[in-house]
Backbone as a ProteinNet text record, in pm:
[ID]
protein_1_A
[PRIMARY]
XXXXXXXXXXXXXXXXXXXXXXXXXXXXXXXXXXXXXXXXXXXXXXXXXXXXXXXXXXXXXXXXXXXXXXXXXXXXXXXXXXXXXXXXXXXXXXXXXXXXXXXXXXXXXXXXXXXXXXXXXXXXXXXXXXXXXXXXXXXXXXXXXXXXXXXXXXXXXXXXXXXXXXXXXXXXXXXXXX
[TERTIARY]
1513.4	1452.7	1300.5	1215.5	1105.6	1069.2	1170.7	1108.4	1120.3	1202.1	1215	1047.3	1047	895	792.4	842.9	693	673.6	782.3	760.4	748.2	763.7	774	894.4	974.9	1114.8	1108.9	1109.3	1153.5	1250.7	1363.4	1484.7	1448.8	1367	1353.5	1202.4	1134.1	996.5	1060.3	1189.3	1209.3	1230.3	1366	1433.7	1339.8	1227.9	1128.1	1071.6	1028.7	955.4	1121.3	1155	1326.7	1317.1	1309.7	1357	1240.4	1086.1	1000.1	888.7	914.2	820.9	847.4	966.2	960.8	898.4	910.2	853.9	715.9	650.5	508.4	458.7	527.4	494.2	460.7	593.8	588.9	446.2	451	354.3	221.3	173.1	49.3	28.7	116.5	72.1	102.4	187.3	173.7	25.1	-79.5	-206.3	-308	-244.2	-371.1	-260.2	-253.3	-163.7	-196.5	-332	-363.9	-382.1	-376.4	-404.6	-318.8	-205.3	-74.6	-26.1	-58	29.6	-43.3	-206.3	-278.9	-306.8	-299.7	-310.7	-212.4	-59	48.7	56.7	19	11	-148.5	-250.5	-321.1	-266.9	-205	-98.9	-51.4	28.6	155.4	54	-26.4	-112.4	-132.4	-224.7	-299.5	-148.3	-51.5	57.7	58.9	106.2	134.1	67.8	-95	-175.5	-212.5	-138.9	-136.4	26.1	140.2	253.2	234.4	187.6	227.6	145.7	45.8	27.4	93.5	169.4	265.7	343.1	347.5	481.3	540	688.1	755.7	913.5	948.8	1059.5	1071.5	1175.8	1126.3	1068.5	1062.6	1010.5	852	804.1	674.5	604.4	752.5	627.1	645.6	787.8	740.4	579	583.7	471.5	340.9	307.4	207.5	165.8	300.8	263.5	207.4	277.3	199	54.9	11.8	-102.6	-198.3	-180.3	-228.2	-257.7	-148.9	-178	-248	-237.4	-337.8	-479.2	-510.1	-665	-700.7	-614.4	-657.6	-677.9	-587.4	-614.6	-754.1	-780.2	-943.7	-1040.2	-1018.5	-1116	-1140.4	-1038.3	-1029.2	-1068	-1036.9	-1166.2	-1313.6	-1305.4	-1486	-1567.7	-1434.8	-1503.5	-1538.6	-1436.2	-1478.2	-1563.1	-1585.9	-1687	-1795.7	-1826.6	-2003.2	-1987.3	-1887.7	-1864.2	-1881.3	-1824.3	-1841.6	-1750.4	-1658.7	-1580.5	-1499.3	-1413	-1366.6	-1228.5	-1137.2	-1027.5	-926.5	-792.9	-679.3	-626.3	-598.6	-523.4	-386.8	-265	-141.5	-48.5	-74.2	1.1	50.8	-64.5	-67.7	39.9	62.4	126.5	288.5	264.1	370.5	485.7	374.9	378	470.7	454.1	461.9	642.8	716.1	809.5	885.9	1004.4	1073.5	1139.6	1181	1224.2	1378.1	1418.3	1588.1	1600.2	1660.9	1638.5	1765	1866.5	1967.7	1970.9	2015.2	1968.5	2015.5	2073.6	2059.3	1909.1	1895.9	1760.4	1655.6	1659.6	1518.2	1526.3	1666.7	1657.5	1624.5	1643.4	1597.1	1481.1	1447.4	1262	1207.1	1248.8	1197.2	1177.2	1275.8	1289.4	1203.2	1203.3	1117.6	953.6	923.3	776.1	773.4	826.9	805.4	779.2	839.3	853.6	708.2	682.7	580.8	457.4	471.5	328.8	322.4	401.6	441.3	337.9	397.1	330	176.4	155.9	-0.9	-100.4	1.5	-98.8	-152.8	-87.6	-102.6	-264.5	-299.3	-373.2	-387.2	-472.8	-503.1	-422	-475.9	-425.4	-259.7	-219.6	-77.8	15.6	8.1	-3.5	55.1	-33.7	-30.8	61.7	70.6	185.1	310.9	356.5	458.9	482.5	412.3	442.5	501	418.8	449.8	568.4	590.1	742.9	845.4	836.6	932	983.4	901	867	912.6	797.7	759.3	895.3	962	1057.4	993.5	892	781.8	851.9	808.1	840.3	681.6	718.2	589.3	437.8	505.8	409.8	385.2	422.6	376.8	268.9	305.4	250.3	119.9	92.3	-49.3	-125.3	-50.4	-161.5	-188.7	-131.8	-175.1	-312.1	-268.1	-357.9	-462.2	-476.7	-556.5	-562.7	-457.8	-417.5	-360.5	-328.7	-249.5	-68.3	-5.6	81.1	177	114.7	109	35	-67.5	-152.5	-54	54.3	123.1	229.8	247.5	374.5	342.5	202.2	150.5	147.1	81.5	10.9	202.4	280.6	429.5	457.4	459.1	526.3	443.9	307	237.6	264.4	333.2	304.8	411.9	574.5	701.3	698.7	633.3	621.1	549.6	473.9	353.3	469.8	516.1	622.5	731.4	777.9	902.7	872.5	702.1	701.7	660.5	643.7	634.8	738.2	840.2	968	1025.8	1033.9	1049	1011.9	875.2	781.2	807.2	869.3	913.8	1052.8	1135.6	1263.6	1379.3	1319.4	1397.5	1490.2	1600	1624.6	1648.1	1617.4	1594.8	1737.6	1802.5	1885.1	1900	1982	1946.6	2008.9
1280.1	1312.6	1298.8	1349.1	1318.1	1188.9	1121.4	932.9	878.4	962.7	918.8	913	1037.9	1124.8	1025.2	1002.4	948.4	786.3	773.4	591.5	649.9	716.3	758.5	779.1	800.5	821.3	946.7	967.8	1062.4	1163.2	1118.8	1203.9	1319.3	1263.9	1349.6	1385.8	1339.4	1439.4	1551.4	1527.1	1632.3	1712.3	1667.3	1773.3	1876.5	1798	1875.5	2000.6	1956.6	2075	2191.1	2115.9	2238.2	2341.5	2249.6	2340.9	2425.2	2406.2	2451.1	2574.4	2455.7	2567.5	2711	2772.8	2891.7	3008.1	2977.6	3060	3053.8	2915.9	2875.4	2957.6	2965.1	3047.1	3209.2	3230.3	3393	3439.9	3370	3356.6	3373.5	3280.4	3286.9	3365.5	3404.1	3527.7	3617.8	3655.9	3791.1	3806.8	3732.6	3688.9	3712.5	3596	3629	3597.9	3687.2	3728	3652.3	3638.1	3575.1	3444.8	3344.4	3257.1	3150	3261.6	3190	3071.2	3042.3	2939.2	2780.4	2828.9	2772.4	2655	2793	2754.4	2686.8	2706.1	2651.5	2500.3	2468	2343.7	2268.9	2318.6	2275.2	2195.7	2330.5	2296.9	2158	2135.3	2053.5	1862.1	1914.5	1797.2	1736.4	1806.5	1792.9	1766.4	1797	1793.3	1629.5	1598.3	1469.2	1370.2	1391.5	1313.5	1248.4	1357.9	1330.5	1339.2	1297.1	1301.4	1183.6	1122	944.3	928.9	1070.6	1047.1	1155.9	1262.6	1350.2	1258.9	1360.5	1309	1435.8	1433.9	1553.7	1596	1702.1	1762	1828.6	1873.9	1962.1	2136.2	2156.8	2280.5	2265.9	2143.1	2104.9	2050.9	2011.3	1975.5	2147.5	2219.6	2372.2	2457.4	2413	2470.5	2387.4	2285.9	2188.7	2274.9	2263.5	2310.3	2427.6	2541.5	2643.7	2675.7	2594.1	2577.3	2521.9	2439.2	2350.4	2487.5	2586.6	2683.7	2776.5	2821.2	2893.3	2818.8	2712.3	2676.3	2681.7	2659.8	2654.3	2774.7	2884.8	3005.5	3074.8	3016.8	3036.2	2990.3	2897.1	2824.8	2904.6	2893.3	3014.7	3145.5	3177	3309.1	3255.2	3151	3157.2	3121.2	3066.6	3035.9	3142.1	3214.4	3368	3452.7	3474.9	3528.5	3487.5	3378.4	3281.8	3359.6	3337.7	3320.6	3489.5	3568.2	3714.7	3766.3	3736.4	3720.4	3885.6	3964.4	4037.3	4042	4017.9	4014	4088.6	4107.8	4167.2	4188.2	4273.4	4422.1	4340.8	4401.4	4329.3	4351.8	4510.7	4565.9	4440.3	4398.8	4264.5	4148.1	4117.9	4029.3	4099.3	4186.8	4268.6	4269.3	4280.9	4248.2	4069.5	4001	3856.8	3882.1	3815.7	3769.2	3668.5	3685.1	3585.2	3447	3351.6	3256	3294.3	3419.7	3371.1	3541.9	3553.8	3697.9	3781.6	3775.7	3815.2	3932.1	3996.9	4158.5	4169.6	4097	4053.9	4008.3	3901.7	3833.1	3956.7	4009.4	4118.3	4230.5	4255.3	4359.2	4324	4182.1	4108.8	4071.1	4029.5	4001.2	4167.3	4239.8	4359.5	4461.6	4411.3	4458.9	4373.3	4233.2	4101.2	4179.3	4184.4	4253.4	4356.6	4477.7	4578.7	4555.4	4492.5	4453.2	4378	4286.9	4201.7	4314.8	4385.3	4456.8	4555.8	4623.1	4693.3	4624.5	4478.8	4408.4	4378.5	4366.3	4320.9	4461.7	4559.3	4665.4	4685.8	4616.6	4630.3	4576.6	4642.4	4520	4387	4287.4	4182.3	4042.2	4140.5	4028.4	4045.4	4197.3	4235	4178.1	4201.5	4124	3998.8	3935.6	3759.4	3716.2	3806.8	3757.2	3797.8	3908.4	3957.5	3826.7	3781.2	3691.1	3539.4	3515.9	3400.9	3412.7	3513.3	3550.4	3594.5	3615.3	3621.8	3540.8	3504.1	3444.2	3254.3	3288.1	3125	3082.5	3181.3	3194.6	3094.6	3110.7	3090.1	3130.9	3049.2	3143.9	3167.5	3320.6	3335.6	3259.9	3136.7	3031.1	2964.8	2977.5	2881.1	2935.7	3094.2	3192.6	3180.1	3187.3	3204.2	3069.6	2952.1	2842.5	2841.7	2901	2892.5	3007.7	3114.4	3217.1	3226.7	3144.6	3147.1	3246.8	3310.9	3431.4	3392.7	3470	3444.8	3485.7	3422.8	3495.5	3632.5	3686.2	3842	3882.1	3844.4	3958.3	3975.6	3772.2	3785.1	3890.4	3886.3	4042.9	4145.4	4230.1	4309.4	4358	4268.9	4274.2	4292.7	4247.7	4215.7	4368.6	4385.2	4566	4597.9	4679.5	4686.2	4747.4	4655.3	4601.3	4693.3	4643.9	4702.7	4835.8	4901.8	5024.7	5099.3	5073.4	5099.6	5095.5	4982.5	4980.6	5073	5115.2	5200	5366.9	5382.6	5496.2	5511.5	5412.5	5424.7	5450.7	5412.6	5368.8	5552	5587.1	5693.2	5802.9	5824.1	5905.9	5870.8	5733.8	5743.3	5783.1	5854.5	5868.4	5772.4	5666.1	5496.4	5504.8	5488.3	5520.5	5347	5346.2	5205.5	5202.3	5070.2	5043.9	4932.9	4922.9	4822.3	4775.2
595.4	721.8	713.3	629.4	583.9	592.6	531.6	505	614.3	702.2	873.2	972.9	931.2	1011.5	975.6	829.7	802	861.7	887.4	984.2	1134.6	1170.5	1312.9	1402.6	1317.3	1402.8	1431.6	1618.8	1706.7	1653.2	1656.5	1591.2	1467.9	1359	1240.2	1298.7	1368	1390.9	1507.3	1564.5	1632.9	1551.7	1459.5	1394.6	1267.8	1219.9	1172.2	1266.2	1371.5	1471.7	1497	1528.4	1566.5	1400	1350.3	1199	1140.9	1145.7	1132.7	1250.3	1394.5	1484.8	1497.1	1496.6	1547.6	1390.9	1281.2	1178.8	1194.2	1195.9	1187.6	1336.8	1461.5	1558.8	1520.2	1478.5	1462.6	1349.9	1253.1	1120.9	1209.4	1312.5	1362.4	1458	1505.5	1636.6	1597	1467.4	1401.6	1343.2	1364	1282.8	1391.1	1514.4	1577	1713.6	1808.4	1870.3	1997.5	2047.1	2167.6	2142.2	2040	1975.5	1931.4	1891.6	1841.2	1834.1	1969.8	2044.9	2053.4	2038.9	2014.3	1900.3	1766.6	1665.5	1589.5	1659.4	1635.5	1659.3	1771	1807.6	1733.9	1716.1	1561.4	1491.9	1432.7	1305.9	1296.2	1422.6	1478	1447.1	1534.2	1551	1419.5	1325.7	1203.7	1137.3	1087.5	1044	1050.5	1200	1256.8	1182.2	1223.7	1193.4	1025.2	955.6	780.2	717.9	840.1	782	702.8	737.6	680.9	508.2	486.4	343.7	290.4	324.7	305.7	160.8	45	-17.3	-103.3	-109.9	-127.7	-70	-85.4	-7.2	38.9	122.4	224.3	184.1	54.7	11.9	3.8	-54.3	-76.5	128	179.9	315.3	431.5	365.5	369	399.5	276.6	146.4	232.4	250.5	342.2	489.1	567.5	682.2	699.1	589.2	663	583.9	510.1	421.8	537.9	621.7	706.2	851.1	864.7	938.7	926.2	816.2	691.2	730.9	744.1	735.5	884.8	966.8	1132.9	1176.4	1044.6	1132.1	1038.5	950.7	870.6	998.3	1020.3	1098.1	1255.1	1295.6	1405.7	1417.3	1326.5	1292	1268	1156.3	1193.9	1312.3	1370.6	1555.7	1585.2	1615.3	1690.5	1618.1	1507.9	1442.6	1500.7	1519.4	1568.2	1654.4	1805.5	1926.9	1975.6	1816.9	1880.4	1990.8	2003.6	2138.7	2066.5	2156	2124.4	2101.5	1991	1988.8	2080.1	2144.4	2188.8	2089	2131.9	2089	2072.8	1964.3	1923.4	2042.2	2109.6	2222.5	2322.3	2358.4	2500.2	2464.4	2247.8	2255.8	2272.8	2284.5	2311.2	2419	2493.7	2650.7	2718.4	2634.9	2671.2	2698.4	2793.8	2840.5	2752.4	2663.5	2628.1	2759.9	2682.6	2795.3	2825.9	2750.2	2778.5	2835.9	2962.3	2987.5	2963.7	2877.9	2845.7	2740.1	2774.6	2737	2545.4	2522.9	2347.5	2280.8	2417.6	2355.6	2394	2475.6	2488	2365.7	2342.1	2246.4	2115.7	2072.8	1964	1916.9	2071.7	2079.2	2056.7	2091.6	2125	1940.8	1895.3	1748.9	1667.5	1706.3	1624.3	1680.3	1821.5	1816.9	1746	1752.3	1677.5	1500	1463.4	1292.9	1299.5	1397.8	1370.7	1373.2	1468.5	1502.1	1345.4	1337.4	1177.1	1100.6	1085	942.9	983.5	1115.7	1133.5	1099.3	1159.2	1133.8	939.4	840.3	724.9	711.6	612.7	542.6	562.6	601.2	619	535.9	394.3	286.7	244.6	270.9	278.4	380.7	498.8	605.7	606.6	528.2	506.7	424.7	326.7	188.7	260.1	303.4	419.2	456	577.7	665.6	589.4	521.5	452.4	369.8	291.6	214.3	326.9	373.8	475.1	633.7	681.6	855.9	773.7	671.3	626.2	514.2	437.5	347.7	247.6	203.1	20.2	-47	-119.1	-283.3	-320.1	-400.8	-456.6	-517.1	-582.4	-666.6	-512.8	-446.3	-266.8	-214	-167.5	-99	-195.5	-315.9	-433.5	-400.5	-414.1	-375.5	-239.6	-147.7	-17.8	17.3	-43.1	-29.9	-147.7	-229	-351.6	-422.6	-478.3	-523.2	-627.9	-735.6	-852	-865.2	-904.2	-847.8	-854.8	-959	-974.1	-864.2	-834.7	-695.5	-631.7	-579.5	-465.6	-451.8	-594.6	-604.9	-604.1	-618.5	-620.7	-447.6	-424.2	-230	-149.9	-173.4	-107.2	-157.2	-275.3	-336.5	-277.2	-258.7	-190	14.6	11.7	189.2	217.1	109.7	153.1	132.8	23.1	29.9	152.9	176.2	305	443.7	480.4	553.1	583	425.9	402	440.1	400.8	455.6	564.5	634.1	730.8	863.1	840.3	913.8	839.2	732.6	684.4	779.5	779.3	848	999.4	1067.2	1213.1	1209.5	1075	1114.9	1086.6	1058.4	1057.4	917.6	913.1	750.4	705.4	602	565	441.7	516.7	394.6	297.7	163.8	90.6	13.5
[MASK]
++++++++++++++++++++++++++++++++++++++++++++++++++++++++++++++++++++++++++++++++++++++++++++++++++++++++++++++++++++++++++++++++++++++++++++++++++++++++++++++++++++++++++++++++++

C-alpha cells in the first residue's frame, strides 16, 4: 500500500488517511484543542508532499507521521507564542458536536472527551507520551525519537502519567480495572 501512495494511487492514499486520520486527529486536539483540525490537515499536506521520499513500513511511516505532527504542533505554538493570542480552554473542545447523532456515538464521544481532557490536564510532557503510546499506538523506542527523550524517560513520564490518572479516577470514585 505504501509503494502504491508513493506513485500516487488514490486507492492506497485513501486507505492511508482512513487508517491513520482519526488517531493523528485525536493526538492533536487532545494538544491543542482549537487547532486540531488545523494542524491535522498540516500534517496531511507535508506528509503528501514528502511521501515520494518516504521509505519503510507501515510502523516506520507510523512513526513519520506523527513525528511530522509533532513538529507542526512545535511550530504552532511558536506562532502563538509571537502572536500572544490567548489559548481556549479544553471545555469548548468539549462542546463540539459529533457527525453521527446516535446515542452510542454521543456516549462514546462523550467518554473519548472526558479521557482526552483527563490526559491534557497532565503534565505537558506526560500528556504527550500518553497520547502518542496510546491514540498513536508507538512503541516506546518511537515515542523517544519523536519526543527526544531517552527511552527510559519515555517509561518513566507514561508510569508517571498512569499513576496521576489512576488517582485520579480513584479520588472521582471511578474504580479502575485490570
Amino acid at each position: 500500500m505504501l509503494a502504491a501512495a508513493r506513485t500516487g494511487a488514490e486507492w492506497a492514499l485513501a486507505a492511508l488517511y482512513l487508517e491513520f486520520h482519526p488517531g493523528l486527529l485525536r493526538y492533536l486536539r487532545a494538544q491543542e484543542p482549537n487547532d486540531g483540525e488545523d494542524l491535522v490537515s498540516e500534517t496531511w499536506l507535508d506528509a503528501a508532499a514528502g511521501l515520494d521520499r518516504f521509505q519503510g513500513d507501515e510502523w516506520a511511516f507510523r512513526r513519520w507521521l506523527f513525528t511530522i505532527a509533532q513538529r507542526r504542533l512545535i511550530d504552532h505554538r511558536r506562532r502563538r507564542e509571537r502572536s500572544r493570542r490567548a489559548p481556549t480552554s479544553l471545555a469548548a473542545f468539549g462542546q463540539r458536536s459529533g457527525p453521527d447523532d446516535t446515542e452510542a456515538a454521543v456516549l462514546a464521544a462523550s467518554e473519548t472527551e472526558t479521557a482526552l481532557a483527563r490526559i491534557a490536564a497532565l503534565p505537558p510532557d506526560q500528556a504527550e507520551v500518553v497520547l502518542l503510546r496510546v491514540l498513536a499506538g508507538l512503541e516506546v523506542a518511537d515515542v523517544a525519537k519523536i519526543v527526544g527523550k531517552k527511552p527510559g524517560a519515555v517509561r518513566v513520564l507514561q508510569h508517571r502519567a498512569l499513576q496521576r490518572l489512576a488517582e485520579q479516577l480513584a479520588r472521582d470514585g471511578i474504580r479502575v480495572t485490570r
